[in-house]
N, C-alpha and C positions, 0 to 999 in steps of 0.2 A: 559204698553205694555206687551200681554204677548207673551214669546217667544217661545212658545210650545215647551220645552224643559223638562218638567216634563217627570220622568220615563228614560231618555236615560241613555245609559252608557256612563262615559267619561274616559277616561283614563289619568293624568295628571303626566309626567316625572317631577321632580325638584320640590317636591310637595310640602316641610318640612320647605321651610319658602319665603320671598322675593313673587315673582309675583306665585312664584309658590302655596303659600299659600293662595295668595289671588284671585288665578284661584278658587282652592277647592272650599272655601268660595262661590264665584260666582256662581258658578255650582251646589255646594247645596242648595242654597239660590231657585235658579230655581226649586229644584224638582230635581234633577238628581242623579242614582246612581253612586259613585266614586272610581275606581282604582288608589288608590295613590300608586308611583314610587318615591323612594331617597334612600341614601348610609343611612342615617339616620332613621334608627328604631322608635327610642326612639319618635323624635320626629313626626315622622306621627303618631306613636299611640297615640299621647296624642290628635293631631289634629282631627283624625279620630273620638274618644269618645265625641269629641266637639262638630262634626259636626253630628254624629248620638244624639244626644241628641238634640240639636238645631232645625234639620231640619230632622228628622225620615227618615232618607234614611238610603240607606245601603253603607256601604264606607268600602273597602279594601284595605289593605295596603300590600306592597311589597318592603323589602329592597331588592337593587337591586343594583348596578356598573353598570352603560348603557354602561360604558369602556368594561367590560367584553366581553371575548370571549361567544359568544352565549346570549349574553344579550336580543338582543328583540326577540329570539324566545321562551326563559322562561317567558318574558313580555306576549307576544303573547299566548301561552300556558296557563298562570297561568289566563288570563283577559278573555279571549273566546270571545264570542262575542261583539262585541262594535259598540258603533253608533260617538262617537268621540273620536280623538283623540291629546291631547295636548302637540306637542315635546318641554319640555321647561329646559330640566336639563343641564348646565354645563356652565361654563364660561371660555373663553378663555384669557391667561393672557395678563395683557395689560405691554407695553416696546418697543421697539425700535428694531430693525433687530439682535442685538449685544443686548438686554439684554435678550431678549427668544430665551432660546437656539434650537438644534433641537428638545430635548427631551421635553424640556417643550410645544415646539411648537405643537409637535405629541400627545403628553398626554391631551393637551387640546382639538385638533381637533378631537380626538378617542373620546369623548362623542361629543361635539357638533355639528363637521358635522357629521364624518363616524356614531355616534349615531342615527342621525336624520332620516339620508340616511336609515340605517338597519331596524330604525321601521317604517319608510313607506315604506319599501319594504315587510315587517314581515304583517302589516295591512292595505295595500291596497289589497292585493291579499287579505285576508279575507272580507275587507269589498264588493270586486267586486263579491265575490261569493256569498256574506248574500243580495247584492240589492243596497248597497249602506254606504256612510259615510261621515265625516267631519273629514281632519285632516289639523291641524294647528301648524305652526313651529314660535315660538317665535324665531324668530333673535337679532333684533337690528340694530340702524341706522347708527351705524359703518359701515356698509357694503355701503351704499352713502354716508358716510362722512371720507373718507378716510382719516386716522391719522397715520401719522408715528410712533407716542408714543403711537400706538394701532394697528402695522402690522399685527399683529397672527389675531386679535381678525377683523380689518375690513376685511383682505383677506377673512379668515373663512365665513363671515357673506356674502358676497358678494356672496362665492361659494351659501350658501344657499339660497339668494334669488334668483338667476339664475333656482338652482334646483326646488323652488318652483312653479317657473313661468313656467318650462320646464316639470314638472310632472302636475301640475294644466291646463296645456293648452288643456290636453285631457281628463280630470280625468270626466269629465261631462258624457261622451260619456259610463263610468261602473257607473253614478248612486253618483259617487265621487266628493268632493269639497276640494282642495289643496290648502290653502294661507298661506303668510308668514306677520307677523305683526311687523313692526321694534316698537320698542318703542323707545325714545331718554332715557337720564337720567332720572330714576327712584327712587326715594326716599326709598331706598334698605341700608342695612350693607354696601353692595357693591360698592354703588358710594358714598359714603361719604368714604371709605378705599379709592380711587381712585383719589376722589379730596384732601384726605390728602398728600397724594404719590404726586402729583403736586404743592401742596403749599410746599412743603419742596424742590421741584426742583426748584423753581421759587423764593420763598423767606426764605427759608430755615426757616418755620413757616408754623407746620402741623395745627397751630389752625385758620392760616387765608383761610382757605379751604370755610368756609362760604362765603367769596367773590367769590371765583370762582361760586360757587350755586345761587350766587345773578345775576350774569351774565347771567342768563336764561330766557327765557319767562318769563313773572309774579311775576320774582324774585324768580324762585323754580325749584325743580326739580317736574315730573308729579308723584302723588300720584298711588300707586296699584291698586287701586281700578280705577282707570279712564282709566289706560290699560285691567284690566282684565274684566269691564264690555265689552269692543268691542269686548273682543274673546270670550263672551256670546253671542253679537248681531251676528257675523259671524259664530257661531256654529252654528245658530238656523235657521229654516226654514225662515225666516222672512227677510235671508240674500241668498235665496236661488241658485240665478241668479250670486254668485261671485265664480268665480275661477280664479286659475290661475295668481296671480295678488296679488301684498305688500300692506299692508297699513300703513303708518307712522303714528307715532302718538307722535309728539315730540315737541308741541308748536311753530312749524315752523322752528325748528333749521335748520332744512336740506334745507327750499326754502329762508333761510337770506344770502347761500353761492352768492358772486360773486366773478368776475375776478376783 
């Protein structure tokens, strides 16, 4: 299928490893030029040279703090015109009411929501004036599966997909498409630090962390690539009639809840 996505600009926050590397990947693969976004230098240039050799686009890089004060309108500024955009940088720490503190609480929400928030307010106003855009906020299904040994991180995620629903409900009407895409557990650095942090709580044995993982749809956690393809099909014209509106994508974890 092709997704007529050759040529667009995308812009991708949290780019330098995890989904955020394998967004890049996706999007070059397509044809698309890339505004890569991370505190990490080092490591978008190395990704950047990959991917211009690989797939002859043109890929720019931007070490950046999303925390930072004025962060998306240097994002904004330094990227100009864009046809998408991928809010995907920060993670919120996972703990209990009483193990994240307020500081830690705030330091994490200053990139992932109020980060979010700032650059779809930095490029929607650009994309309404240029005709039109796609922008997409990688969440998480924390936000419908409420965890108390993950308060910071489902509150957060909640607020955003509310925001995405509530920005996306009229984003149609300037030519704009707003969604937010929860993934469940992803096969990341990050959830296997997570489910080692769990098995040391539970049996005070970080190596039986693999059982927790086996507990999963299919007996795994969803691979990158099976999330970052969807936010290629819903970048792309081919998804063109969606706003406003989440989409899970987590082997059913979230519709196996009951009372």
């Amino acid at each position: 299928m092709d997704l007529q996505l050759r040529g667009q600009k995308v812009v991708i926050t949290g780019a330098s490893q995890g989904i955020g590397e394998g967004l890049a990947e996706v999007f070059a693969e397509e044809g698309c030029n890339l505004h890569l976004v991370a505190r990490s230098g080092d490591k978008l240039t190395r990704l950047a040279e990959r991917l211009r050799d690989q797939h002859g686009i043109t890929v720019v890089v931007q070490e950046q703090d999303i925390a930072a004060k004025s962060a998306a309108e240097a994002i904004g500024k330094a990227a100009g015109r864009v046809d998408v955009l991928v809010n995907n940088a920060g993670a919120i720490p996972g703990g209990d009411l009483w193990q994240v503190d307020r500081e830690r609480w705030r330091e994490g929400w200053e990139v992932k929501v109020f980060g979010y928030i700032d650059l779809c307010r930095e490029f929607y106003a650009a994309m309404k004036a240029a005709g039109g855009g796609v922008i997409l906020n990688n969440i998480g299904n924390g936000g419908e599966n409420t965890d108390f040994r993950y308060i910071a991180g489902s509150t957060g995620n909640a607020a955003l997909m509310a925001f995405s629903r509530a920005l996306g409900g009229r984003s149609l009407d300037a030519g704009i498409r707003v969604l937010g895409v929860n993934p469940g557990p992803v096969a990341t650095d990050r959830i296997v630090n997570i489910m080692k942090k769990r098995a040391r709580e539970q049996w005070d044995d970080e190596s039986r962390y693999v059982e927790l993982l086996a507990a999963y749809p299919l007996g795994r956690a969803a691979s990158v690539r099976e999330v970052a393809d969807l936010f290629a099909f819903l970048a792309s014209p081919r998804s063109a009639y969606t706003s406003g509106t989440i989409i899970t994508v987590d082997g059913g974890i979230t519709s196996r809840r009951s009372i």
